[in-house]
Backbone atoms as SQL, in Angstrom:
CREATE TABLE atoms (id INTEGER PRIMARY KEY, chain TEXT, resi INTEGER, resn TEXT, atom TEXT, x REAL, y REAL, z REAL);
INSERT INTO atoms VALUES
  (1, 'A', 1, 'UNK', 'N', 107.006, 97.496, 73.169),
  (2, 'A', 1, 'UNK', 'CA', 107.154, 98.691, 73.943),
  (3, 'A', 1, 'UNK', 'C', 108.592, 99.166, 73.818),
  (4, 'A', 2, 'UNK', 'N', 109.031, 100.407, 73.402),
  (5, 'A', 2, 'UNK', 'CA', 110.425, 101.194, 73.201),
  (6, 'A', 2, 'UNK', 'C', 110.166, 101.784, 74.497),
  (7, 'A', 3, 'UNK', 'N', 111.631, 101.572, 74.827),
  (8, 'A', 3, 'UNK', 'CA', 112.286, 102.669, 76.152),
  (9, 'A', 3, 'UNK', 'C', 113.635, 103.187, 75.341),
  (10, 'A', 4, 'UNK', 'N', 113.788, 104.539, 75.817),
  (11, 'A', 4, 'UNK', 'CA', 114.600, 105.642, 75.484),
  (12, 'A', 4, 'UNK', 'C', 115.486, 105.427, 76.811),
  (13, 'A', 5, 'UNK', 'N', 116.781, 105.572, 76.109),
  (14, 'A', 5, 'UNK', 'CA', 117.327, 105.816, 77.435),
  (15, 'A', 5, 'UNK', 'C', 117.767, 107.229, 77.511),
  (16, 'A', 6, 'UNK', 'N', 117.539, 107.676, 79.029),
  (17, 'A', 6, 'UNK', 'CA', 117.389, 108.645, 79.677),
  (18, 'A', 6, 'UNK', 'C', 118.466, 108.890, 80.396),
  (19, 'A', 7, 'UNK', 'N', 118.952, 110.122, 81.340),
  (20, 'A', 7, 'UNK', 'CA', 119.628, 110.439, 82.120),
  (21, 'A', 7, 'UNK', 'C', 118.212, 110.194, 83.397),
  (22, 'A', 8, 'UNK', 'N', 119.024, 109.160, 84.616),
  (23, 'A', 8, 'UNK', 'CA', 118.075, 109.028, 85.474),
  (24, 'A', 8, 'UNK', 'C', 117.528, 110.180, 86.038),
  (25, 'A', 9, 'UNK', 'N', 116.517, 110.189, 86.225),
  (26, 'A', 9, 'UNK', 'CA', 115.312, 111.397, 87.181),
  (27, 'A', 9, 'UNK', 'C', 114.735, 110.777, 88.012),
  (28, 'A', 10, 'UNK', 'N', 115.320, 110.655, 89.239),
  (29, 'A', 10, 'UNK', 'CA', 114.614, 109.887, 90.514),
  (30, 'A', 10, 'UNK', 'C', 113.455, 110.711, 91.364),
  (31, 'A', 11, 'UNK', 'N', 112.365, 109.870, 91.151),
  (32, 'A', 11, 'UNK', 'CA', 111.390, 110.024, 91.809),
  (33, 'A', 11, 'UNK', 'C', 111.267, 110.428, 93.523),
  (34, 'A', 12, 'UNK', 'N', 110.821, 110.799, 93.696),
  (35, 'A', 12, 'UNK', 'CA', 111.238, 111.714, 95.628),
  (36, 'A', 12, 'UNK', 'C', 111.179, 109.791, 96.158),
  (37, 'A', 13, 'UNK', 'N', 110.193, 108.979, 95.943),
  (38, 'A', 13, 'UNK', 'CA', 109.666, 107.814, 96.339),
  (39, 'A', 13, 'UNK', 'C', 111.067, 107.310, 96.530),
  (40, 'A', 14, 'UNK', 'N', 111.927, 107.200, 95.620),
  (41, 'A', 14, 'UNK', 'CA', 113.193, 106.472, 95.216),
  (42, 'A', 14, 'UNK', 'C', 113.968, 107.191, 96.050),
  (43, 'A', 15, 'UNK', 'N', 114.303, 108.091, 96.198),
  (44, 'A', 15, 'UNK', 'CA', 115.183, 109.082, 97.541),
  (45, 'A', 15, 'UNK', 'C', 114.454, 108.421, 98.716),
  (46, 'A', 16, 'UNK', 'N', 113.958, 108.919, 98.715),
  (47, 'A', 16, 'UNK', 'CA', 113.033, 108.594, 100.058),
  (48, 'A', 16, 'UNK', 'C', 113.893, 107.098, 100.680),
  (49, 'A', 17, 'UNK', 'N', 113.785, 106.622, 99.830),
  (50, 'A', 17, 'UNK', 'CA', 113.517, 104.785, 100.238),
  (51, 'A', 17, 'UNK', 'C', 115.781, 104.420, 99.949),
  (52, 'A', 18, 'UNK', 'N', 116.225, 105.960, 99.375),
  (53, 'A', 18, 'UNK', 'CA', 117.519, 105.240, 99.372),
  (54, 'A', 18, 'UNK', 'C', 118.083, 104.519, 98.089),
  (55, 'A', 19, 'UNK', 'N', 116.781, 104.742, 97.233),
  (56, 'A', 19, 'UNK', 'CA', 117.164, 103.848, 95.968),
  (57, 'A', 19, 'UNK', 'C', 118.132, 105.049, 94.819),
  (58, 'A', 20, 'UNK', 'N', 118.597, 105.923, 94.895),
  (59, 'A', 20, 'UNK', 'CA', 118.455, 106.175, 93.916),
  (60, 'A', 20, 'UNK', 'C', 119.791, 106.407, 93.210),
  (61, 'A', 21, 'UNK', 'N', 120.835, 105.841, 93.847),
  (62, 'A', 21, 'UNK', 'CA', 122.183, 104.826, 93.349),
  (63, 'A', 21, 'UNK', 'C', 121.848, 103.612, 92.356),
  (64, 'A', 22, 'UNK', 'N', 120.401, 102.980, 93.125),
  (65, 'A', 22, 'UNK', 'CA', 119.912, 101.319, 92.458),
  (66, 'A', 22, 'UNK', 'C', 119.519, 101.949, 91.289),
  (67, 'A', 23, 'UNK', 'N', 118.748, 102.731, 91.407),
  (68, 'A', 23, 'UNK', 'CA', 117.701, 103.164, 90.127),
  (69, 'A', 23, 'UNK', 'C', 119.048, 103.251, 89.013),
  (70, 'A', 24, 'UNK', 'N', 119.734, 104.360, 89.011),
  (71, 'A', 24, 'UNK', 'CA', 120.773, 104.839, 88.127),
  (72, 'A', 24, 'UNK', 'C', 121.295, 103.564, 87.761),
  (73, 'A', 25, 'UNK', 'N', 121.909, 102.716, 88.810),
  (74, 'A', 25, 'UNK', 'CA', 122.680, 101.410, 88.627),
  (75, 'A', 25, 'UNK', 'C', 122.003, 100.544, 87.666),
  (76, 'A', 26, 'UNK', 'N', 120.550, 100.207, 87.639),
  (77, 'A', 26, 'UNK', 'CA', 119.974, 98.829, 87.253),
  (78, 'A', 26, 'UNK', 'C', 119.261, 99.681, 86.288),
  (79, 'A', 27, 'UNK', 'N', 119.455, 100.687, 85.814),
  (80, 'A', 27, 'UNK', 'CA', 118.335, 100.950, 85.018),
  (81, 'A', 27, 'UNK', 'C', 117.025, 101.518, 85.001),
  (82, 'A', 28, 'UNK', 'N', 116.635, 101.657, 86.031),
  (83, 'A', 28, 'UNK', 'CA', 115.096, 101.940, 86.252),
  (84, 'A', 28, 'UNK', 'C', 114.577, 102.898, 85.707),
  (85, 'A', 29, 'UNK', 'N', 113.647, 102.786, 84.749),
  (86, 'A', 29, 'UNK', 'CA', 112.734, 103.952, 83.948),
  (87, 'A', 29, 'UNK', 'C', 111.751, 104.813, 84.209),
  (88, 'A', 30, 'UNK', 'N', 112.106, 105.942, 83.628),
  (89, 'A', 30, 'UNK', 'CA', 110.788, 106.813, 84.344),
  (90, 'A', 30, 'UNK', 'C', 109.387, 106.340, 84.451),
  (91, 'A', 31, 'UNK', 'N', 109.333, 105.315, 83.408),
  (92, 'A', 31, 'UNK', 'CA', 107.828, 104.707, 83.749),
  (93, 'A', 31, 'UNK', 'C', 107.800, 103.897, 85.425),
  (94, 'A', 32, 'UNK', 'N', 108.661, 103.144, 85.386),
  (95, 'A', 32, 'UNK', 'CA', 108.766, 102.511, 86.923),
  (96, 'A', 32, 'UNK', 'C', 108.916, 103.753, 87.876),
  (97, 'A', 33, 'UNK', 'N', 109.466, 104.274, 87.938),
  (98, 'A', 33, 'UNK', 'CA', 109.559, 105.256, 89.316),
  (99, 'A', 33, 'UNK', 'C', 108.270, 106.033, 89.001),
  (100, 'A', 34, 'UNK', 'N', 107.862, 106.183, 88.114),
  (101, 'A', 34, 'UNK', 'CA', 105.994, 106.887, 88.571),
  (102, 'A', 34, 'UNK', 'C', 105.620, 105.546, 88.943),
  (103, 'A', 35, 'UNK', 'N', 105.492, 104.321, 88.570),
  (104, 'A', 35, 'UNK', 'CA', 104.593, 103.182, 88.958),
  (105, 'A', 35, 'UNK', 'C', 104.768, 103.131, 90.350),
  (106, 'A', 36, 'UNK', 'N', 105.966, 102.841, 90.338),
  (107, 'A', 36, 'UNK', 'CA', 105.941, 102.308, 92.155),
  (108, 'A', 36, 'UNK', 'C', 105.405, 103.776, 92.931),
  (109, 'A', 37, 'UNK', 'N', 105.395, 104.604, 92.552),
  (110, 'A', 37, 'UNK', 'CA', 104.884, 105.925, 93.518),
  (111, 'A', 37, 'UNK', 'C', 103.518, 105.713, 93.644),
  (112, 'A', 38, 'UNK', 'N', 103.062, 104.835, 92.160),
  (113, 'A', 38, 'UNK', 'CA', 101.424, 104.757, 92.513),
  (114, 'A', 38, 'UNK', 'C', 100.909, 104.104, 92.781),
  (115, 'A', 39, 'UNK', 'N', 102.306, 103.145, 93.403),
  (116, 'A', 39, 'UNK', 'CA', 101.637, 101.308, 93.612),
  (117, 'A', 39, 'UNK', 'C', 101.765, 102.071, 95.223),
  (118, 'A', 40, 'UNK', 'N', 102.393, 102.550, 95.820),
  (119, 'A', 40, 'UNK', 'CA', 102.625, 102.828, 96.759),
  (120, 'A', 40, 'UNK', 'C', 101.474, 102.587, 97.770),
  (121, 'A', 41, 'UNK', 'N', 101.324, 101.473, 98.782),
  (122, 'A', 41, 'UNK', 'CA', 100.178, 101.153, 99.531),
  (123, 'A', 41, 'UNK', 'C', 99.178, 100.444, 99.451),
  (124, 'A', 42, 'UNK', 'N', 99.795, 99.604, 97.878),
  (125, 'A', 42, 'UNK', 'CA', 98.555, 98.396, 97.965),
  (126, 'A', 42, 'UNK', 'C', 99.299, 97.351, 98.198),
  (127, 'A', 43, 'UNK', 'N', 98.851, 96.700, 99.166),
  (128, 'A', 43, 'UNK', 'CA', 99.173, 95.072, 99.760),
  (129, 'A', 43, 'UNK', 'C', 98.523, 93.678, 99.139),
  (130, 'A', 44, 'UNK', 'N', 99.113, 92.830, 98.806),
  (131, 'A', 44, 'UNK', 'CA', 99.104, 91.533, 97.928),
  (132, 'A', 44, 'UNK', 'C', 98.418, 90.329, 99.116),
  (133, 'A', 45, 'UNK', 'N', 98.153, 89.164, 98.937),
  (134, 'A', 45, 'UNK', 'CA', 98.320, 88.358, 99.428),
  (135, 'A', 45, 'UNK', 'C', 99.445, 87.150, 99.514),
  (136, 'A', 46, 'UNK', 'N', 100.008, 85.942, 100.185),
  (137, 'A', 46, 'UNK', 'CA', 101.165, 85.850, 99.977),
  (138, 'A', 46, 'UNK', 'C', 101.541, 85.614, 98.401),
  (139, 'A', 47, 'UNK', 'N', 102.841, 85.450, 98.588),
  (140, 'A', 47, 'UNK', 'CA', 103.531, 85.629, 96.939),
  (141, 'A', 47, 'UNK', 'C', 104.298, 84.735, 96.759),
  (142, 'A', 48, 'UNK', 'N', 104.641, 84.038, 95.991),
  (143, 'A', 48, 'UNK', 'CA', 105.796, 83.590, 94.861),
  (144, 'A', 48, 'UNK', 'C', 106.946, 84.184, 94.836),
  (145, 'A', 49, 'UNK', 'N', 107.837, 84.513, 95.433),
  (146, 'A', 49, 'UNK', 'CA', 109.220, 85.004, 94.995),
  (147, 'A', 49, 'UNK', 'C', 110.412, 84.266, 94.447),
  (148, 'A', 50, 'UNK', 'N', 110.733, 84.822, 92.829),
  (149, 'A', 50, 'UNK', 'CA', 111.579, 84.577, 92.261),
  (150, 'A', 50, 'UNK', 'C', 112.827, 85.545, 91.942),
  (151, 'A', 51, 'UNK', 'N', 114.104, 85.417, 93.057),
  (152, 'A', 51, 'UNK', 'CA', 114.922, 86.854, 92.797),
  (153, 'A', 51, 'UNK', 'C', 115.978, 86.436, 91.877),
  (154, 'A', 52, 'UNK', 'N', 116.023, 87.596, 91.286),
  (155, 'A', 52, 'UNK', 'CA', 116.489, 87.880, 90.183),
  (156, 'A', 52, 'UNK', 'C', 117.838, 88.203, 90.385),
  (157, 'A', 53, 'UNK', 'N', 119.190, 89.132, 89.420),
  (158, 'A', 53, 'UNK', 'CA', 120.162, 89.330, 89.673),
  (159, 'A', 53, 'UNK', 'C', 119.795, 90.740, 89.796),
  (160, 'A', 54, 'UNK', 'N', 120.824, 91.455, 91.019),
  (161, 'A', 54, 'UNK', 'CA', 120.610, 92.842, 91.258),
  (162, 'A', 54, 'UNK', 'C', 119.928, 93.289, 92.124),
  (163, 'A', 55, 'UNK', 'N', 119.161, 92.156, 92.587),
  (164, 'A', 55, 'UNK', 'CA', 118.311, 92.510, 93.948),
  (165, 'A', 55, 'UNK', 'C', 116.708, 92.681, 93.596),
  (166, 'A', 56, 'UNK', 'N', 116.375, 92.597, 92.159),
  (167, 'A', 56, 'UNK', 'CA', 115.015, 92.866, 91.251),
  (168, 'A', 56, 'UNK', 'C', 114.452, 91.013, 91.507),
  (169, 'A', 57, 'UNK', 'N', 113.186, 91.046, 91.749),
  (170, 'A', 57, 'UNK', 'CA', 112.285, 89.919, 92.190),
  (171, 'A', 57, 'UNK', 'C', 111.288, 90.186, 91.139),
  (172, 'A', 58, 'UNK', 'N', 110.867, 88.769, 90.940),
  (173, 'A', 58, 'UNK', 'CA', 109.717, 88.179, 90.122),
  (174, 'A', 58, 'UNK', 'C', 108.501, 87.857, 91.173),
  (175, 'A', 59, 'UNK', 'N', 107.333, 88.704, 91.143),
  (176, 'A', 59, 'UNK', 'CA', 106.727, 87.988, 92.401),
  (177, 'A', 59, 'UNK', 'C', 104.871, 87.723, 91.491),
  (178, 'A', 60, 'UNK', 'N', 104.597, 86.290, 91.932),
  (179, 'A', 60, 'UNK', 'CA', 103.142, 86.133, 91.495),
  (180, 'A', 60, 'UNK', 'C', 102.146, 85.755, 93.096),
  (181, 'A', 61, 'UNK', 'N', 101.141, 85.914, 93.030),
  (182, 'A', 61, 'UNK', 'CA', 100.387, 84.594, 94.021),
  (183, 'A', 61, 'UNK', 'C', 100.953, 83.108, 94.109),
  (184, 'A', 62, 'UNK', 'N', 101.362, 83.326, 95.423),
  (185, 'A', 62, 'UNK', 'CA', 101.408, 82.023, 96.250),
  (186, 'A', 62, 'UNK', 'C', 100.178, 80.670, 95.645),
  (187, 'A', 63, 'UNK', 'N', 100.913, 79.228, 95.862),
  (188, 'A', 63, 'UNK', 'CA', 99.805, 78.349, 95.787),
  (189, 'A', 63, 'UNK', 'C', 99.193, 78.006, 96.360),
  (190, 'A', 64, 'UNK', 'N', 98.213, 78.175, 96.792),
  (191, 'A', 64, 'UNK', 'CA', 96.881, 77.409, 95.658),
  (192, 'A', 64, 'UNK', 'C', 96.387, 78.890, 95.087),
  (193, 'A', 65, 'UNK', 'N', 96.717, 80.008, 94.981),
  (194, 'A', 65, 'UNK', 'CA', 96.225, 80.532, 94.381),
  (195, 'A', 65, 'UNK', 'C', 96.170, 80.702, 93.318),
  (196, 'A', 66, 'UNK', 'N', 95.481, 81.250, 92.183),
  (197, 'A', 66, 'UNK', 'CA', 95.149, 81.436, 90.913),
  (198, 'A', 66, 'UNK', 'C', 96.419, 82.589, 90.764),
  (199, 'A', 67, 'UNK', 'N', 97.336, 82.138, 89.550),
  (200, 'A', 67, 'UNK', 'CA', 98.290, 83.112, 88.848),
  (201, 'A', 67, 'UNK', 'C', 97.705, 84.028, 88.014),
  (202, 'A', 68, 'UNK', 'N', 97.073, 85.116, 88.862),
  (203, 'A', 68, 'UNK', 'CA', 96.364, 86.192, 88.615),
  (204, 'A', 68, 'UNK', 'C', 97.193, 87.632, 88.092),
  (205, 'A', 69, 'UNK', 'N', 98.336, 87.566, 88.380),
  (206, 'A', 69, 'UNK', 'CA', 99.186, 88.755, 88.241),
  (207, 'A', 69, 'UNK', 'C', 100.672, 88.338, 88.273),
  (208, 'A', 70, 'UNK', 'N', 101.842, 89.524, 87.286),
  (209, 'A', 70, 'UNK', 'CA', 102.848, 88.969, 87.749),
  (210, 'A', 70, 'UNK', 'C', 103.303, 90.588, 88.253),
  (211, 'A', 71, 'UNK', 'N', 104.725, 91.088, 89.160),
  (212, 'A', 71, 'UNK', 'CA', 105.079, 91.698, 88.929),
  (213, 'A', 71, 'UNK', 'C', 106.529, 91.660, 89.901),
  (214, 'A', 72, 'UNK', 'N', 107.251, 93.175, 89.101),
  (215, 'A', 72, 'UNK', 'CA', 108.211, 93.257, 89.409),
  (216, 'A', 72, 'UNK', 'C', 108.475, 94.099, 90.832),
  (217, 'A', 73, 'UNK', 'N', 109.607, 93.923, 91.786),
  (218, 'A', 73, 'UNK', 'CA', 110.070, 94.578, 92.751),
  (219, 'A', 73, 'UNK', 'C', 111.165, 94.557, 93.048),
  (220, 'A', 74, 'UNK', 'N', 111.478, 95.874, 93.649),
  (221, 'A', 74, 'UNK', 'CA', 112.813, 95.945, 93.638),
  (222, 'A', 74, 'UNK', 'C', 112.920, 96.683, 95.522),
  (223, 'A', 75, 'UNK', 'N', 113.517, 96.211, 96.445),
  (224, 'A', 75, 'UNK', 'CA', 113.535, 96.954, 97.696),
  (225, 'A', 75, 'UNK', 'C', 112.217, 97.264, 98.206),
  (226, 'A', 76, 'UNK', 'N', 110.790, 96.235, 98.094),
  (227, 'A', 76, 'UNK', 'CA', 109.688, 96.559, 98.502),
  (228, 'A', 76, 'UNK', 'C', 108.689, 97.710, 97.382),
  (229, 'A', 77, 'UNK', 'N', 109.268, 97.866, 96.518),
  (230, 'A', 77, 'UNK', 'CA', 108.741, 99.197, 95.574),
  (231, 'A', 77, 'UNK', 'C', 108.533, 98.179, 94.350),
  (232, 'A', 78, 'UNK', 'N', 107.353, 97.940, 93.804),
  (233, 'A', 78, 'UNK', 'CA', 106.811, 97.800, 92.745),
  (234, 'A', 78, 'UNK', 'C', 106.654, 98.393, 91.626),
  (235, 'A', 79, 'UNK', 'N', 107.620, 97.739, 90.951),
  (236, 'A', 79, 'UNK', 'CA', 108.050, 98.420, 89.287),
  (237, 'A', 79, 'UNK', 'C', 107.460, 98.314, 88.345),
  (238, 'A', 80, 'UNK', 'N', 107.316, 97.442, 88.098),
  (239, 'A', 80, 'UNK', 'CA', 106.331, 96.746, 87.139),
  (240, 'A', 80, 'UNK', 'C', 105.297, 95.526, 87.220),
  (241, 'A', 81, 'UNK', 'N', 103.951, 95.438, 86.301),
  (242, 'A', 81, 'UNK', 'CA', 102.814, 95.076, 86.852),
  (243, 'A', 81, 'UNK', 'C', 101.923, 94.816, 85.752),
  (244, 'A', 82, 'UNK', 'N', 101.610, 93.108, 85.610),
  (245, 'A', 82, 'UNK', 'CA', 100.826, 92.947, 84.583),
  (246, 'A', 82, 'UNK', 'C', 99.800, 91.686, 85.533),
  (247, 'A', 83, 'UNK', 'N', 98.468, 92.031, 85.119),
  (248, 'A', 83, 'UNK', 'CA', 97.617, 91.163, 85.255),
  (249, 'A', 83, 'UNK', 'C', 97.326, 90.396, 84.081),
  (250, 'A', 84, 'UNK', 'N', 96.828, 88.816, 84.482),
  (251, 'A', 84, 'UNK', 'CA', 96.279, 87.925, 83.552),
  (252, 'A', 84, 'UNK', 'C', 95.472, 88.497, 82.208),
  (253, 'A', 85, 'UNK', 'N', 94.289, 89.363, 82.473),
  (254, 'A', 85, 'UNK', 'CA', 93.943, 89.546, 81.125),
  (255, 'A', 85, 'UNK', 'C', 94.871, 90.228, 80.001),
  (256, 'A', 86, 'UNK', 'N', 95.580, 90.844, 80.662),
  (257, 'A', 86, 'UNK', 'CA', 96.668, 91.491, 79.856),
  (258, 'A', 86, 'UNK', 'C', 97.320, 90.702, 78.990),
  (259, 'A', 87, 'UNK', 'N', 98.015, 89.651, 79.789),
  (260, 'A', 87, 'UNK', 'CA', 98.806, 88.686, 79.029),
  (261, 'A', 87, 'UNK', 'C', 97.801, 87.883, 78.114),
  (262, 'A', 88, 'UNK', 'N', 96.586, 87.577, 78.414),
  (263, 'A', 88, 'UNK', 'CA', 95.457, 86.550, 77.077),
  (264, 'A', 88, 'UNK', 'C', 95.223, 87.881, 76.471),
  (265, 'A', 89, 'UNK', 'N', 95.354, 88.955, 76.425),
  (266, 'A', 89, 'UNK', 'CA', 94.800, 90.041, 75.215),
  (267, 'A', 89, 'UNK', 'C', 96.121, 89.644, 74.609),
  (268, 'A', 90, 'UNK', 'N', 97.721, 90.456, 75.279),
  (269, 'A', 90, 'UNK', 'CA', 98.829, 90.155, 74.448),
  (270, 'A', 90, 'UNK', 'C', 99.822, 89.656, 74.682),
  (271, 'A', 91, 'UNK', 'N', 99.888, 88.608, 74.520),
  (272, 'A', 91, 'UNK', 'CA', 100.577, 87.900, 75.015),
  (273, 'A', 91, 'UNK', 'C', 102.139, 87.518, 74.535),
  (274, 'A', 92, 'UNK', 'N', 101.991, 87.933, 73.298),
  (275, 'A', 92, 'UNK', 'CA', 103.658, 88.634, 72.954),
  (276, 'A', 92, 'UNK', 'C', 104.387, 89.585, 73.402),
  (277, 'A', 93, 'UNK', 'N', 103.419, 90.515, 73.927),
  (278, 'A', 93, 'UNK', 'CA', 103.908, 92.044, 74.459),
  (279, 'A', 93, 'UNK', 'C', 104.490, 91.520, 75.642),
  (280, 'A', 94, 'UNK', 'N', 103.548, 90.807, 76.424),
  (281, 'A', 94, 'UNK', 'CA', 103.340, 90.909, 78.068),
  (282, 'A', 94, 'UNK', 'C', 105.047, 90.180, 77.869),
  (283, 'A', 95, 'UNK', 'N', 104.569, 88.876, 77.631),
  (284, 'A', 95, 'UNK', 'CA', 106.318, 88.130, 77.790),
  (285, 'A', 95, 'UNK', 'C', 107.385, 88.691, 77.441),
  (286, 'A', 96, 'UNK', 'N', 107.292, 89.547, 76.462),
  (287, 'A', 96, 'UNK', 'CA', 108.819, 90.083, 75.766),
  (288, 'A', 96, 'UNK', 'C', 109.309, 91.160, 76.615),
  (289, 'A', 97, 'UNK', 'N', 108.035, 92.042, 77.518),
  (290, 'A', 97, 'UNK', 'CA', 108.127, 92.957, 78.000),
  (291, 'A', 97, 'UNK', 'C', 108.860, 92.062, 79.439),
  (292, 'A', 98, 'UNK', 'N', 108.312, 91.149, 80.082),
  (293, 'A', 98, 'UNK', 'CA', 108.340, 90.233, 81.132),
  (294, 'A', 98, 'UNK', 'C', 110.072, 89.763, 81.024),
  (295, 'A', 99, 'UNK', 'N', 110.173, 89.064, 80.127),
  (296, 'A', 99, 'UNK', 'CA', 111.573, 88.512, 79.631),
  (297, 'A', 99, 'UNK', 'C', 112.580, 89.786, 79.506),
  (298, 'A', 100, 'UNK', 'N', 112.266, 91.072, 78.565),
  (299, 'A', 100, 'UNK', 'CA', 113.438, 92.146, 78.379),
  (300, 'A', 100, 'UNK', 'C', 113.684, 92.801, 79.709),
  (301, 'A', 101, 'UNK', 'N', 112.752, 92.970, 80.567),
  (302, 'A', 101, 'UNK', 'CA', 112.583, 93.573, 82.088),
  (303, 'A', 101, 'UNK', 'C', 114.143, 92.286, 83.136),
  (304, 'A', 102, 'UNK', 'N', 113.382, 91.074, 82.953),
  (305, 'A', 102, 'UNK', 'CA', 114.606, 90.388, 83.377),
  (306, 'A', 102, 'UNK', 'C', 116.281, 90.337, 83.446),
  (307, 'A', 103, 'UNK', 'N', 116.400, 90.404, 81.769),
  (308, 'A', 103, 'UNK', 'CA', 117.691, 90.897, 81.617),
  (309, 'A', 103, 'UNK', 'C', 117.918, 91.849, 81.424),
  (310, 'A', 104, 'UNK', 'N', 117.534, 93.061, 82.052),
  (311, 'A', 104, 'UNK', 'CA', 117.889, 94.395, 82.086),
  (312, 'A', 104, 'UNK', 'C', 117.857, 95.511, 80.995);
């Protein structure tokens, strides 16, 4: 997956919420600021949190649950978002995408 870099365009979601110093700061892509606008209102069960540098979290299902999904968050706003079949279809994509998302 190629990302272009852009002059940031913050999403109203990202104002709204105060982010949009973070966004500019960390990077955040126009694909993420539409995502989290459309993740906007779905609730997880508990989670896995792994935080990251910058204030960006790694979050999966809690155990005993099945590692069904991974995704990214940043200030409660969900950036990015891959489920299990994704990763057994591609599983080079998913990680590289997973891993390049990490280090920024």
């Amino acid at each position: 997956m190629s990302r272009e870099k852009k002059t940031p365009r913050v999403v109203k979601a990202f104002e709204d919420l105060g982010l949009a110093a973070q966004a500019a700061r960390h990077s955040i892509s126009d694909f993420e600021k539409a995502h989290a606008e459309a993740a906007k209102g779905i609730t997880y069960d508990p989670e896995c949190i792994v935080h990251l540098a910058g204030g960006l979290e790694l979050r999966a299902p809690a155990f005993p649950l099945p590692c069904s999904y991974v995704r990214f968050v940043m200030n409660g706003e969900e950036l990015m978002y891959w489920c299990s079949d994704e990763w057994k279809e591609d599983p080079e994509e998913v990680m590289g995408a997973i891993i390049g998302r990490m280090i920024g």
